[in-house]
C-alpha positions as CSV (number, residue, x, y, z in Angstrom):
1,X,18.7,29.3,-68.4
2,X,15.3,29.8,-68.1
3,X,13.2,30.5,-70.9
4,X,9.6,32.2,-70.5
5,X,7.0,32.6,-73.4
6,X,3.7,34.2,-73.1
7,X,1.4,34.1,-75.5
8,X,-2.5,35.4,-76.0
9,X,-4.2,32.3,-78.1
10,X,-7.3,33.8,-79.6
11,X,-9.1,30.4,-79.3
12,X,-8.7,29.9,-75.6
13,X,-12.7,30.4,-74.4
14,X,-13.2,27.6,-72.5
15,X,-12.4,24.9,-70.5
16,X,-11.9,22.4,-73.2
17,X,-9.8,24.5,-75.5
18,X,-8.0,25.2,-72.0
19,X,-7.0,21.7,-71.8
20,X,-5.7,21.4,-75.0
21,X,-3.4,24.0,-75.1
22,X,-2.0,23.1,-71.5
23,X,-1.3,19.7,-72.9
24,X,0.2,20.9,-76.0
25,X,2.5,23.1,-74.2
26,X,3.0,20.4,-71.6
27,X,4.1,18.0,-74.6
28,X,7.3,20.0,-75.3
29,X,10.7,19.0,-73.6
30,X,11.8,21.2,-71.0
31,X,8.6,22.6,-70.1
32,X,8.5,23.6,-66.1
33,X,5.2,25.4,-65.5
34,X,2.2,26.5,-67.4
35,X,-0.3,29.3,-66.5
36,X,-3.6,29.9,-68.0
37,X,-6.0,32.8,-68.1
38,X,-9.3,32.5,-69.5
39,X,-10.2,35.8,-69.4
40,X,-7.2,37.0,-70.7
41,X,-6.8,34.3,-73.2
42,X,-3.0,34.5,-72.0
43,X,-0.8,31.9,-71.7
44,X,2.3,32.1,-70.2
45,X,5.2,29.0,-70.4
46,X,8.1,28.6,-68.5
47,X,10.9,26.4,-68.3
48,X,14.4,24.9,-70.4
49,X,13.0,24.6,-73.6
50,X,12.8,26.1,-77.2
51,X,10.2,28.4,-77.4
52,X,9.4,28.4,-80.7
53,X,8.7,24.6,-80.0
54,X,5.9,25.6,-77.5
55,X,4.6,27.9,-79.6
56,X,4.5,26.1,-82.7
57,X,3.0,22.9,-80.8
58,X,-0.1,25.0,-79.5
59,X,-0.7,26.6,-82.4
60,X,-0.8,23.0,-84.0
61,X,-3.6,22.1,-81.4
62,X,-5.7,25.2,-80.8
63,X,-5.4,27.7,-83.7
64,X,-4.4,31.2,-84.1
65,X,-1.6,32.1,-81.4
66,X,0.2,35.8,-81.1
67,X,3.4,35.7,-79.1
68,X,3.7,39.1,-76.8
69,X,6.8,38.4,-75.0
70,X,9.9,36.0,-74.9
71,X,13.2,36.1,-72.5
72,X,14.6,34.7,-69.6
73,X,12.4,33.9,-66.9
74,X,13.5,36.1,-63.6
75,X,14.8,33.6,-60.7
């Protein structure tokens, strides 16, 4: 099943952190889709995969991450 994690990373400002956070996320097996929003600072995974992995793997690359909500991503 489906897992989705979203996530507002307190470091997510610009386009570089951005990048580094989608390709942290992206590094993690399973991973389907990743969103971004800047002015949000929300990011938002989605896919077969562990989600503390994903979350544990971007806060490794870009800093302080909170978690808002986990589940199962609706079909």
């Amino acid at each position: 099943m489906a897992q989705k994690v979203v996530m507002k990373v307190l470091t997510l400002t610009n386009e570089k952190t951005r990048k580094k956070a989608m390709e942290a996320a992206a590094e993690v097996l399973g991973v389907d889709s990743i969103a971004v929003d800047l002015k949000d600072q929300k990011m938002t995974v989605i896919g077969e995969m562990n989600t503390d992995d994903v979350v544990k793997k971007v806060r490794e690359k870009v800093g302080k991450v909170e978690v808002l909500s986990t589940g199962s991503a609706a079909t």
